[in-house]
C-alpha positions, 0 to 999 in steps of 0.5 A: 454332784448331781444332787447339788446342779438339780437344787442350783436348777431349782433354785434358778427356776424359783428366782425367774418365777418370782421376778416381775419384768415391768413392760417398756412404755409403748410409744403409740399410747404416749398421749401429750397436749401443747402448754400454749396455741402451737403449729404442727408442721409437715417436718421437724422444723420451722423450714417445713410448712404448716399443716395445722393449728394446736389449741392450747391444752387439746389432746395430742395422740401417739406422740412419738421421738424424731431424735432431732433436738432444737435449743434442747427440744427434740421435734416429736411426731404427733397424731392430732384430729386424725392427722400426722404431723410435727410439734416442737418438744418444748410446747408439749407437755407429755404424759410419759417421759421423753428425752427433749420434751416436757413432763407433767403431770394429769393435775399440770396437764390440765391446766397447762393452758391457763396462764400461771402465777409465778410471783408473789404479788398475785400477777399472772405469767402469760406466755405466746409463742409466735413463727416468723418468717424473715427477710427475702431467704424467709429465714425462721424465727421463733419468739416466746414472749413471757412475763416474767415477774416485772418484765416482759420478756421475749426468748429470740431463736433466729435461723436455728442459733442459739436463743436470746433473751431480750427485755422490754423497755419500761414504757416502750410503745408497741412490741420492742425488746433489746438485749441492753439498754442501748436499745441497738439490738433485739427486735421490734414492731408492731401487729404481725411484722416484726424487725430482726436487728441483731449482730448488723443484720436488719431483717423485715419478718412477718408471722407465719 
């Protein structure tokens, strides 16, 4: 009896000797970089104010988890150019996986700021993510205005609702993109102001 608990000991001791445990991915040496020019914020949201400008494609260090999710994304602490602050998931491209951001590559990562060619007619897609601020209460809204083969496009996320896609006008003046043809609802401008007109609500916005 004693003979065969010693060979089950042995055997274990093999098992555990050959068994390679792959360490967790320390959040500190998460690296990322933003797909478009971006806004780091003092908090996890468009409420917080501005601290500093992401250039598309600069390095963004020690890119760590908030668990506070927007359309999707979560908000992510971020080190950039010595200083803390607060990007949304959606615009990072991260070189380790989290939950609520974007994963990619070295090859994407690299070239994540260059506009891309989606279609096959040879047209580049450009994308431009713009913060506003809307009516007295200064209401949030974020645009991310795209090509998307022959439309342009802009994706509505006002006051932390849910995100719409609106469509430009073939021909339009200026920046005008409703949810139909009637034109009655959507948003539209020119420069840095923008009206919000959606579900009755008029609202004059500004960009951050």
């Amino acid at each position: 009896m004693k003979l065969i608990a010693k060979a089950i000991t042995v055997a274990l001791l093999a098992t555990a000797a050959h068994t390679t445990v792959q360490p967790a991915m320390a959040q500190s040496a998460i690296t990322g970089s933003t797909a478009v020019d971006a806004r780091m914020r003092a908090g996890p949201g468009t409420r917080h104010r501005i601290v500093d400008g992401v250039r598309a494609g600069d390095l963004l260090q020690n890119v760590r988890e908030t668990g506070m999710y927007h359309n999707g994304y979560q908000w992510l602490v971020v080190t950039y150019r010595g200083q803390v602050g607060y990007v949304w998931g959606a615009m990072v491209c991260t070189s380790y996986y989290l939950p609520g951001s974007q994963q990619c590559n070295n090859r994407q990562q690299a070239n994540r700021s260059k506009p891309q060619n989606t279609n096959h007619g040879g047209g580049q897609q450009f994308v431009n993510v713009v913060d506003y601020s809307c009516g007295p209460q200064e209401m949030p809204m974020t645009v991310i205005y795209k090509e998307e083969g022959n439309e342009s496009v802009a994706y509505v996320t006002h006051d932390g609702g849910r995100q719409m896609r609106l469509v430009k006008p073939w021909g339009a003046n200026g920046d005008q993109y409703f949810t139909d043809n009637s034109q009655r609802e959507g948003i539209y401008g020119r420069g840095n102001r923008m009206v919000y007109a959606m579900d009755g609500l008029e609202q004059n916005c500004v960009s951050n």
